[in-house]
N, C-alpha and C positions, 0 to 999 in steps of 0.2 A: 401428705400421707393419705387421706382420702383419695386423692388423683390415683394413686401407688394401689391402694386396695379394691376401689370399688370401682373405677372406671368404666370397665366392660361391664358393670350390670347397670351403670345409669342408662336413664331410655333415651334415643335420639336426640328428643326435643330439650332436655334439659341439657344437653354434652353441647349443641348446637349455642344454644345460652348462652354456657361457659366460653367456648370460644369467642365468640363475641365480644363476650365483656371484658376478656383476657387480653385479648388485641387493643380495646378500647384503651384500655389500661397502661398501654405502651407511654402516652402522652400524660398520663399525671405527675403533677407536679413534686410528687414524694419520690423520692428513689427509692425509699424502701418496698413502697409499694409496686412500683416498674420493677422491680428485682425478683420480688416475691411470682409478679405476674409471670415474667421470663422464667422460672423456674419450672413453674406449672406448664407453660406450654411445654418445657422440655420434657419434660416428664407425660405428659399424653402422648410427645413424636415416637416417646422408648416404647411404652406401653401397646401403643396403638398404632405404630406406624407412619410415616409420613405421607404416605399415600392414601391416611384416613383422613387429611387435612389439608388435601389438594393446595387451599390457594392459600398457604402459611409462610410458607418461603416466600413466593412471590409479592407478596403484600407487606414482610418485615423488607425486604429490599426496598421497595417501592419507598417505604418511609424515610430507609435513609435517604433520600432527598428533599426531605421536609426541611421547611421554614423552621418550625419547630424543634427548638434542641431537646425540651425534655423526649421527645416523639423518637428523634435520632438516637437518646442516649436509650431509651426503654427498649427498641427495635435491637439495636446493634448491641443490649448486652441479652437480649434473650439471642439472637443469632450466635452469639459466642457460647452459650452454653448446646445449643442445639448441633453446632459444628462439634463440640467435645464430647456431648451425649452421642451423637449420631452420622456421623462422619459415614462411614460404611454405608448407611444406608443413601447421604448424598451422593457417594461417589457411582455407587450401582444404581440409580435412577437413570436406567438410562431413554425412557421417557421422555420425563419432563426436563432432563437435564439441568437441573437447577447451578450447577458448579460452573455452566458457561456465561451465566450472567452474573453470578456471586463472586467470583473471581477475580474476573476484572473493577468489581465493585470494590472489593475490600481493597486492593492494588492502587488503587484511586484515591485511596483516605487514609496511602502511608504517609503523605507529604504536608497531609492535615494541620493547621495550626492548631486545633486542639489534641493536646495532650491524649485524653481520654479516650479518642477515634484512634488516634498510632496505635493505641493498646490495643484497644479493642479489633481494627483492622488485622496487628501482627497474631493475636491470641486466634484468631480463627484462621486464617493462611495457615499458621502451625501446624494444627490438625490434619493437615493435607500432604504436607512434605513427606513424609516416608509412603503415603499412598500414593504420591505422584501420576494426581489422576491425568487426562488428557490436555484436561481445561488448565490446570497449571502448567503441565511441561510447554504447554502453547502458549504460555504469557509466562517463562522464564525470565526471559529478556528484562522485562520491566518488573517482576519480583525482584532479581536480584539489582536491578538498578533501583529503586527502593530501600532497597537492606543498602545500599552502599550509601542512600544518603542520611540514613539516619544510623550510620554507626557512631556520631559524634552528637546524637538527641541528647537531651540536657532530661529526659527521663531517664532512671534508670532502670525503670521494668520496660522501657521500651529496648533500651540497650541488652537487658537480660532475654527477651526475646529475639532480636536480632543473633543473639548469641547461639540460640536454642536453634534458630533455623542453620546457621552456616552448618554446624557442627551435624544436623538430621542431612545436608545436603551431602555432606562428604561419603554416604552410603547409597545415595540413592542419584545423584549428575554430579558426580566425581568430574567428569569433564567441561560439563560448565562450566564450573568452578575455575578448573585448571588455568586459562587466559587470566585472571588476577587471584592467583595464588598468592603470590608472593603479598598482595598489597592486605588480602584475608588473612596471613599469617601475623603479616604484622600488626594489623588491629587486634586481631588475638591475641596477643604480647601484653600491647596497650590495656585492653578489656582484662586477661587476666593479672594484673597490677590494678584491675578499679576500685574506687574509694570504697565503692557499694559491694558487698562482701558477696549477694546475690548474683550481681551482673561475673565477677571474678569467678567463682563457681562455675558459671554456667561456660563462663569462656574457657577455663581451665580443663573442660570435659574434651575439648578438641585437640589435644594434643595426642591422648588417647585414643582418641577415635583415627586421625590421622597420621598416626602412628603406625596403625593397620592396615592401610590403605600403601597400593603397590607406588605411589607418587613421596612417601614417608623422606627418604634420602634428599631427593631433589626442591619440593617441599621445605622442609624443615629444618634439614643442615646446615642451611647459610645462616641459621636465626639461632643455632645451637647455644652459644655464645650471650645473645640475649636472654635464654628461654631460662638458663638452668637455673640466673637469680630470681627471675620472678617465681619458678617452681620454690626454690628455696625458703622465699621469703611468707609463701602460702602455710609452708608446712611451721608454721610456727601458730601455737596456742592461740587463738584471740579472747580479748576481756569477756566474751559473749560466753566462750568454751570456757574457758575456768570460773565464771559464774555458774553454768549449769554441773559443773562438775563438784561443783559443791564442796562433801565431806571427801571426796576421793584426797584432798590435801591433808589429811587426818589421818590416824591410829585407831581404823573404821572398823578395825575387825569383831569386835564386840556386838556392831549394831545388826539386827538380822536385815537378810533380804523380805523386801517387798516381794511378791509371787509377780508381779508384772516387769523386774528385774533376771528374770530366772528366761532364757529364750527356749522355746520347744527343741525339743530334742528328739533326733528320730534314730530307731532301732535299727542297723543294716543288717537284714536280714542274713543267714548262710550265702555267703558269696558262691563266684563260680567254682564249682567242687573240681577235681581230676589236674591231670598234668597241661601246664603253661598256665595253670591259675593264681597259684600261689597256695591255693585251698584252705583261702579262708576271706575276710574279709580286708579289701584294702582301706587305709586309714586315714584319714585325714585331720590331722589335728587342729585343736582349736590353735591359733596363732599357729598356724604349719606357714609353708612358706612356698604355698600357691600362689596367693595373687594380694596384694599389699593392701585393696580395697578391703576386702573382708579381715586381711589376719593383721595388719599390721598394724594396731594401736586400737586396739575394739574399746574403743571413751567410755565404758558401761555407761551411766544415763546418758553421753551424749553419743549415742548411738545410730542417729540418721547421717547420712551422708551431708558430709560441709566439706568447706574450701580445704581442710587442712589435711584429710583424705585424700581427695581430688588431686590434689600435689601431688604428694607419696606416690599414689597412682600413677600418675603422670608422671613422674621421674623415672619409677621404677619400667612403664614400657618406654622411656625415652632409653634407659642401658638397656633397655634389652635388643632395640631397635640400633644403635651407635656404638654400645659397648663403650671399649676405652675410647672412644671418640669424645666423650663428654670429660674424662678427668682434667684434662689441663684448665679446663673453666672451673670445675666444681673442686677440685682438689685443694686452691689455696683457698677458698670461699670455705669447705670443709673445716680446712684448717681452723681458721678465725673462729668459727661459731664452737668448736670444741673445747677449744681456748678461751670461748667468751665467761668471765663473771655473772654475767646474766642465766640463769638457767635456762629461761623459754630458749634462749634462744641452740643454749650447749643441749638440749632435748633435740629440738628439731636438727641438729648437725647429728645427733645421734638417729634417728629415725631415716635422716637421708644417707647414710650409712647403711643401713639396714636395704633401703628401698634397691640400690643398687649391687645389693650383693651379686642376684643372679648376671645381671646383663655384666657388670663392671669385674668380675671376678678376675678373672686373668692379670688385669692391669693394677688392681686392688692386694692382690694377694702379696704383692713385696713391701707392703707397709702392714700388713696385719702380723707379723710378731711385735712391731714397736704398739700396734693399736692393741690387740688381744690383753693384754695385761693391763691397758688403761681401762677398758670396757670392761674386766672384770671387776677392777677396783673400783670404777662408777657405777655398781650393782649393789655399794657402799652410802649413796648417794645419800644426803639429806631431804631430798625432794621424792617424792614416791612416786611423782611421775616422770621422774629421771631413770630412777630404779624399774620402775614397769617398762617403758623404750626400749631401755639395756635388753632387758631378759628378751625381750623381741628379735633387735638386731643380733645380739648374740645368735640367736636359735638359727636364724639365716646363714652364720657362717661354723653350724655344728659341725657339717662336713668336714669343712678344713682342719677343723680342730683334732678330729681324727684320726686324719691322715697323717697329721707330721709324725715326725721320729727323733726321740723316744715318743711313745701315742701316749706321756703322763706329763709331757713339758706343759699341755696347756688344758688338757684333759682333768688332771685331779684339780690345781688350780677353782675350776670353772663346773663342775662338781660342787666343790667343798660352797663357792660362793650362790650357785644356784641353790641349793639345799638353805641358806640361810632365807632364800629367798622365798623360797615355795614357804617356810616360816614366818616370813613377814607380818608386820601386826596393820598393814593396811591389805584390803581385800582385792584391790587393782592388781596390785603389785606381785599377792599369792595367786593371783591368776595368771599374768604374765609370766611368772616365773614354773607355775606347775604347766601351762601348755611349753614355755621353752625347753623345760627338762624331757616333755615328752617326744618333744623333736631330738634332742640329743638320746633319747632312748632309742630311738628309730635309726639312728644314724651310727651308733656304737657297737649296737650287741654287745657282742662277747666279753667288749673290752670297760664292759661296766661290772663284770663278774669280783673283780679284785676289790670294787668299793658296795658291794650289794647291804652290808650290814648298815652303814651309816645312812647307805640311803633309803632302805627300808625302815631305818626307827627314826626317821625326817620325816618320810611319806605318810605312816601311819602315826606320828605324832599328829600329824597336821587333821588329822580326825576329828581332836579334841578345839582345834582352833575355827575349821572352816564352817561357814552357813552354805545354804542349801545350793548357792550360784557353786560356787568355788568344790564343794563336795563332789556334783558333777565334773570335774577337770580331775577331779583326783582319785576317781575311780577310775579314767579313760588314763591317765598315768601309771597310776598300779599293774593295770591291764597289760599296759605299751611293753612297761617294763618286764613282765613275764612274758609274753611275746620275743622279747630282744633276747633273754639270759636263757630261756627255754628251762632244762634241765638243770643249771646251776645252781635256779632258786627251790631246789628241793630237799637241800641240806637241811636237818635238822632245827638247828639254830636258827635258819632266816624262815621256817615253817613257824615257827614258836613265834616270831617277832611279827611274822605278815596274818598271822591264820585268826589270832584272837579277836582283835579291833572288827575283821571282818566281820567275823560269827557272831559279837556280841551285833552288830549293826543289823544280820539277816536274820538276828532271831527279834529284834525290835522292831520290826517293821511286818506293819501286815499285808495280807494278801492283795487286798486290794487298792495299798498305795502303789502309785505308780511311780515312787524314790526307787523300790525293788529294780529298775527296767538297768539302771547303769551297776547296780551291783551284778546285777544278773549276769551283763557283759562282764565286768571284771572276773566274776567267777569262772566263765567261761575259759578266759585267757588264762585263770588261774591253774584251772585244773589240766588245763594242754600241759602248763609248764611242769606242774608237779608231780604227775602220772600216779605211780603208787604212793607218793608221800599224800595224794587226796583223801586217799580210802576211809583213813580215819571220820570225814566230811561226807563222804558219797552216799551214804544212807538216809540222811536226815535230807539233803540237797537232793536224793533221787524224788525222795517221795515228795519233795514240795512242787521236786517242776512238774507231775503228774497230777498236783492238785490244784496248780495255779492252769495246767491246759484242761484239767475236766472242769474246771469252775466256768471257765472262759464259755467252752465250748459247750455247755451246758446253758450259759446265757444265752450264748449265741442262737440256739434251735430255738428260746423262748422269745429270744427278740423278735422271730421270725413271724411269730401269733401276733405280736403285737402289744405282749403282756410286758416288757418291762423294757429299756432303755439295750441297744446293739454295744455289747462290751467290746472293750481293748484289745485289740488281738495283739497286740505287743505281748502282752502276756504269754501269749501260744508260741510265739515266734522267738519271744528271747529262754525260755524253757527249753523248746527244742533245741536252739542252739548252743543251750548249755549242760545237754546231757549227750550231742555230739560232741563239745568239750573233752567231756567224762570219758568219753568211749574214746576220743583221739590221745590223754594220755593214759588212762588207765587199762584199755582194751578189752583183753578176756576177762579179766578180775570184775571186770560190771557182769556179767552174764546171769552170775545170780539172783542180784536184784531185776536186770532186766526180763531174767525166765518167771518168777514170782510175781511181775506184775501186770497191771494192762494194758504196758505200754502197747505191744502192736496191735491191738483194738483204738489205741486213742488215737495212734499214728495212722490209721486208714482215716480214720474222722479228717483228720490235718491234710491227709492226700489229696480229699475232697473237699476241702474248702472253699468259697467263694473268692477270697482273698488270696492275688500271687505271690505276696510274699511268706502265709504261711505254708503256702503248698512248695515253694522252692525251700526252706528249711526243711520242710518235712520228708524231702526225695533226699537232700542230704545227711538227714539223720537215716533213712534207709539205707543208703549206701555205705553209713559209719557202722549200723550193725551189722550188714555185712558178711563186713571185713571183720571183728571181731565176736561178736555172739551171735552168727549165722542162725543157730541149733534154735533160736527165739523166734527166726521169721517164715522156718520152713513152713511151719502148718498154715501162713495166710498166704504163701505165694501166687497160690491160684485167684485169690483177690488185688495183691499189691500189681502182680504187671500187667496186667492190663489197664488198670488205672494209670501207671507207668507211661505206661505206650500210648495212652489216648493223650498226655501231657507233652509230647512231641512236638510240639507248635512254637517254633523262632518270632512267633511274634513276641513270647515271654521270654526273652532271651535266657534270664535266669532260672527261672523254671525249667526251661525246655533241658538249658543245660545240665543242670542238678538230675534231672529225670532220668536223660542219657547215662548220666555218670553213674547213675542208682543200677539200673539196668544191665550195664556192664559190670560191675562187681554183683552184682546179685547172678550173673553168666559164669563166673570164677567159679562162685563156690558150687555150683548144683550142676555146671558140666554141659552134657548132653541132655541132660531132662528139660535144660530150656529150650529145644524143638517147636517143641507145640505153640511157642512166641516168638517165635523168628520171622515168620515171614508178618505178620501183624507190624512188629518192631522194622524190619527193614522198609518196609513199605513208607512207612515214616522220617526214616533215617536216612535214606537216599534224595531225597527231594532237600536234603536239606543240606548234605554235603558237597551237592553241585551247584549251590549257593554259594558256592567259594569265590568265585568273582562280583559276585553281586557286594560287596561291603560288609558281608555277614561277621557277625564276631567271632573272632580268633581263638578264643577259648571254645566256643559254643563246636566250630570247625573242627580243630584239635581232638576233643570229647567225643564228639559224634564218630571222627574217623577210628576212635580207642576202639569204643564201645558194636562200631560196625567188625572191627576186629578181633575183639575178643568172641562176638556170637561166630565170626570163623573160625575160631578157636576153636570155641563147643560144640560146633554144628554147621562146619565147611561143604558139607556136601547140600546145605539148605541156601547158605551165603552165596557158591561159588558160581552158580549158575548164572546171575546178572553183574558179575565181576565186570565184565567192560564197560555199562554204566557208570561206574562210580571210580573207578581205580585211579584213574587220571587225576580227578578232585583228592581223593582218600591219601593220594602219594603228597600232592601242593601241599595238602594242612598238616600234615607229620613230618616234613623234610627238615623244620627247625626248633621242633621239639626236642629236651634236652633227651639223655638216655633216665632210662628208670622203666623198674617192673612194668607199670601203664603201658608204655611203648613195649617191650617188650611183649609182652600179650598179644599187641595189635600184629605187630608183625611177625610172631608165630602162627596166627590166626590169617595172613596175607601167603604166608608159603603155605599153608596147608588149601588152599584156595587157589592161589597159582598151579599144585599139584594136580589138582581136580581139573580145573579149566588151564590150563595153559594157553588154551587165546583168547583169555580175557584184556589180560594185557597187554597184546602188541599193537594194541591202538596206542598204547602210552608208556611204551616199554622207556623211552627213555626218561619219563619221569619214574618210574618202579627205581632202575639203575640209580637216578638222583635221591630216592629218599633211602636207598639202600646203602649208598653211599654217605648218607647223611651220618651215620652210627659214627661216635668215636673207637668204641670200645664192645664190640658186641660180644655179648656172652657164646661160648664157641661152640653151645649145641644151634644155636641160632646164625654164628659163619658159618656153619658147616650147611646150613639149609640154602644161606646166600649163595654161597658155591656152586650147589646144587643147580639152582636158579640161572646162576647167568650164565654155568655150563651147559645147561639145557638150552636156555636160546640160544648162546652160540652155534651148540650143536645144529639146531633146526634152521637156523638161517644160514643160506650159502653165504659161501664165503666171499663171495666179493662184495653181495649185500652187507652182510659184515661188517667188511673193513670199512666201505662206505659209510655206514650205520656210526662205525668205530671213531673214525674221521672225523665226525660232527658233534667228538663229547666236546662240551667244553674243561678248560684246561685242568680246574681242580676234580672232574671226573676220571678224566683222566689217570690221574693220579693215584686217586680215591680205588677207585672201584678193581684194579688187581689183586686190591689184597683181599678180593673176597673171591676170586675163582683165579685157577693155577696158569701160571703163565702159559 
């Protein structure tokens, strides 16, 4: 710690000392103190650089040739920390090149009869393998003829290491490799079946990894066969796992969480706003059915990454990578362990059911009516870690559940059973169960409308059961679920059932807990769904999220002195995003609150924020009033766009986007008086549209090209004028946009502009033609402008250019595009 703090201020003569006596030290006979020593050096190479220590490297190398073992073990365990600290800075010395002598050094003492040299040699090579500096890819050769002969070392952290390299190699000399592929596969096999639960981990991560890799087929298909029971036999519980799991085998609900049990949680801010976004935020649930590593069995305290993950993982990219190529192996093995009296072992057949849903679906799906009604009824489980899996694997195949016909043969079923569960009197299990129900919410809509009562006095029973971990799930449920039924859940009855539990909870909680941040969202989602059924709640709720954003923001300036601790801006951001809520269902009926209060004073504060996520919620709630209580933001507009317009910048993609979208509805309502901001706004907007081959986001393109559209709406004789710049791009990013007002706009805003310029476009006339064509359904003062349009080029271009021109639509233009000018 000294080293850590004071370094740079000790004077020469004493650092010189140190060193000295630090190196001396390499040769004592303690190991704790050689240990302690090596630390200290690493910690002066961080601090101070390796090139303040010239001849440090070259002099721990040099020992490793001593006579002296304690000399060799003090050198080569400080070398192994100073390769982990400092890697980077050896591989870019390109000076002294220290990595052409260390190299082949460590390479040399893989074949070591001591134990402790293998380790310590493979612990440092490590550090190198994804940097694959010069000095190793030139002594590959004998690396990997090292790793081959100690893949059967009677260590197992040496074996765990050996593991650790094949698996970093397969990203970085995939083709080295390649020439004994097959014989690394099968040690792989081997290693992930090892006794040592460490070494099997680390081997089991290569399946995954080579999975990925364009060699995956050729590779690994002939070992298919082998691989799926070792996977299998991973993904079972170990004594180690149900020891730390503790009370999870209990009727735990009682006990509170620990706060180091609770994982952070972060706010998504107002997603990308405007059309091709969805506008709103997209969701990912907890246990959703991403990626198996993270959702598929989250062990609350045993929560680091182990073997029995790693599996699942690795099954589930092995279907995704072979599909039904894997069932004939795993399908009677399936069997058996579902069938098994042993629980662990009927869990883990359940989990690898789950794992394989996505890749295995097709060849899976003619045994899920006989499986579906078994997995609901083992949601019954006497094991609660039978019953936690279930709600998992379930959640995986909510789709299907969906889909069939009658959509209540396996839908109410698995409902009625999931609700018992999000009940559950163990806390694993109401977790498993309220994130699966949340995926079934995601996946149903509408057709949850028919059971909304029972699952509403399920959901908000479970208020009175869950602690602070599990509350969290069941606010992002509540949420899902008004998200899914929209408007349904504003009947009277399920107002009365859903609205109380709430309120008593937001009036219990104070301002400056940060429990408020998922109620916040829930409200949000609440009040989309409930529109006018809110009102009753919008008063009390307006003025809190006005007093939880001046509180913040009020911090915020004093944090800035220095006087008091930089507040939560979560608070700014989930406020806004929940009085956008207010305004997306209840619309004009907010107007009043919002003309009476400060909000668009405190929303220009939010515009200008340091922080992009409050500024992207904040352009979003611009553009939500808008649309509905305009008559609140006329008197600061001379403030709002220009700040708007300087927000233009795709490096914040969501910002930039939100801003855009703000911009073009704030163009709607005020018409031609946006003028005076047009050419500011274009200026910006066009650099960013012809980013449309560069990778630019799709949404961000889409919005930009609305929003350049709609100010030709309002003000085409300001737009029209650099129409050939941009028309080509502006036509690519709307041609697969659905229909809706948005589009609409743009492309009355495109013919009032083609009117003006007419050779703006014949650099790219026949992309205009393809996004014109793009319309299923255009509204007919808007064909009738189409008409116009393609009558007018036709007319202007002879006719044999024309028909040539004509000649080279392709076929669905062909088609397409008569029905908008007369034969």
């Amino acid at each position: 710690n000294n080293v850590k703090e004071h370094w740079i201020e000790v004077s020469p003569t004493v650092q010189q000392y140190v060193r000295e006596n630090l190196l001396a030290s390499m040769d004592d006979p303690e190991p704790y103190i050689r240990s302690t020593a090596g630390s200290c050096i690493s910690t002066i190479c961080s601090y101070a650089g390796l090139d303040g220590w010239p001849e440090l490297v070259p002099t721990l190398c040099q020992m490793l040739d001593s006579q002296n073992s304690h000399q060799v073990e003090g050198a080569f365990g400080a070398l192994v920390k100073i390769c982990e600290d400092s890697s980077g800075s050896l591989v870019m010395d390109t000076a002294a090149q220290p990595l052409n002598y260390l190299i082949p050094k460590f390479i040399s003492f893989l074949p070591h009869q001591h134990e402790l040299y293998r380790r310590y040699a493979m612990a440092c090579l490590n550090q190198f393998v994804l940097l694959m500096p010069e000095a190793l890819s030139r002594h590959m050769d004998d690396f990997l003829a090292g790793l081959n002969e100690l893949k059967s070392d009677p260590s197992a952290e040496v074996r765990k290491r050996v593991c650790q390299a094949l698996v970093m190699l397969l990203s970085v000399q995939l083709e080295r490799l390649m020439p004994n592929i097959a014989q690394i596969v099968q040690f792989m096999l081997q290693a992930s079946a090892d006794e040592d639960e460490l070494v099997a981990l680390e081997a089991c991560e290569f399946w995954s990894a080579i999975c990925e890799t364009k060699v995956a087929q050729e590779a690994v298909g002939p070992f298919v066969p082998q691989l799926v029971p070792v996977l299998l036999k991973g993904m079972v519980y170990s004594e180690v796992d149900l020891l730390l799991l503790g009370t999870e085998e209990e009727d735990n609900e009682q006990q509170p969480d620990r706060p180091e049990d609770i994982k952070p949680r972060f706010h998504k801010s107002r997603g990308l706003m405007g059309t091709g976004s969805g506008e709103g935020n997209e969701r990912t649930s907890v246990g959703g059915e991403n990626d198996v590593e993270d959702d598929d069995d989250d062990d609350g305290e045993v929560s680091e990454w182990n073997l029995r993950k790693c599996s699942a993982s690795g099954l589930d990219i092995l279907a995704g990578t072979f599909n039904d190529a894997i069932l004939p192996t795993l399908l009677p093995l399936l069997q058996e362990r579902l069938a098994s009296a042993e629980w662990e072992l009927r869990e883990s057949g359940i989990l690898a059911l789950g794992a394989i849903a996505e890749g295995c679906m097709d060849g899976i799906a003619v045994y899920l009516p006989q499986l579906m009604p078994w997995l609901i009824q083992t949601l019954n489980d006497p094991k609660p870690l039978v019953r936690s899996i279930t709600c998992w694997t379930l959640s995986r195949y909510v789709r299907w559940v969906v889909e069939q016909e009658p959509n209540d043969l396996y839908l109410r079923p698995l409902i009625e059973e999931l609700l018992k569960r999000v009940l559950d009197h163990n806390k694993k299990v109401q977790e498993a169960a309220c994130s699966a129900f949340a995926t079934l919410e995601e996946e149903a809509h509408e057709l949850l409308s028919p059971y909304l009562e029972p699952i509403l006095k399920s959901l908000l029973f479970a208020f009175s059961k869950y602690q602070a971990k599990n509350l969290l799930i069941l606010y992002d449920a509540i949420g899902t679920l008004a998200d899914a039924v929209g408007s349904d859940l504003s009947r009277p009855e399920y107002v009365a059932i859903l609205m109380p539990p709430l309120v008593e909870r937001w009036q219990t909680l104070r301002d400056d807990d940060k429990a408020l941040f998922p109620l916040l969202e829930c409200f949000t989602s609440i009040a989309q769904a409930l529109g006018l059924a809110f009102q009753p709640y919008a008063a009390p709720v307006f003025a809190r999220c006005l007093r939880l954003m001046e509180a913040a923001l009020r911090a915020d300036h004093e944090a800035q002195s220095g006087a008091v601790e930089p507040p939560d801006k979560e608070f700014v951001v989930c406020s806004l995003d929940l009085v956008s809520g207010m305004l997306e269902g209840m619309g004009s009926a907010l107007e009043s609150l919002v003309g009476a209060s400060n909000l668009p004073q405190l929303l220009l504060h939010c515009m200008r924020d340091s922080a992009p996520d409050v500024r992207q919620s904040a352009f979003a709630l611009v553009g939500d009033l808008a649309k509905s209580c305009f008559s609140t933001l006329r008197p600061v507009l001379h403030e709002y766009l220009p700040v708007l317009t300087s927000q233009l910048d795709p490096e914040y993609v969501s910002v930039c986007n939100n801003a855009s979208w703000a911009i073009g509805e704030l163009t709607v309502q005020v018409g031609s008086d946006i003028g005076p901001y047009v050419d500011a706004s274009m200026q910006r907007l066009i650099p960013i549209i012809n980013k449309y081959a560069e990778g630019v986001n799709k949404s961000l393109l889409e919005n930009t090209a609305i929003t350049i559209g709609r100010l030709g709406m309002a003000a085409p004789e300001l737009t029209a004028p650099t129409l050939e710049t941009y028309v080509q791009a502006w036509c690519i990013s709307l041609r697969n946009v659905r229909d809706d007002i948005e589009k609409e706009h743009a492309f009355v805003g495109l013919c009032k502009m083609t009117k003006i310029n007419p050779q703006g476009p014949l650099c790219a006339l026949m992309h205009l033609f393809d996004a014109i064509a793009s319309w299923s359904s255009p509204p007919e003062h808007l064909n009738e402008e189409f008409r116009q349009i393609v009558t007018g080029y036709k007319n202007m271009i002879p006719g044999d250019q024309w028909a040539q021109f004509h000649a080279a639509f392709p076929d669905y233009l062909s088609q397409r595009l008569p029905a908008r000018h007369p034969p």
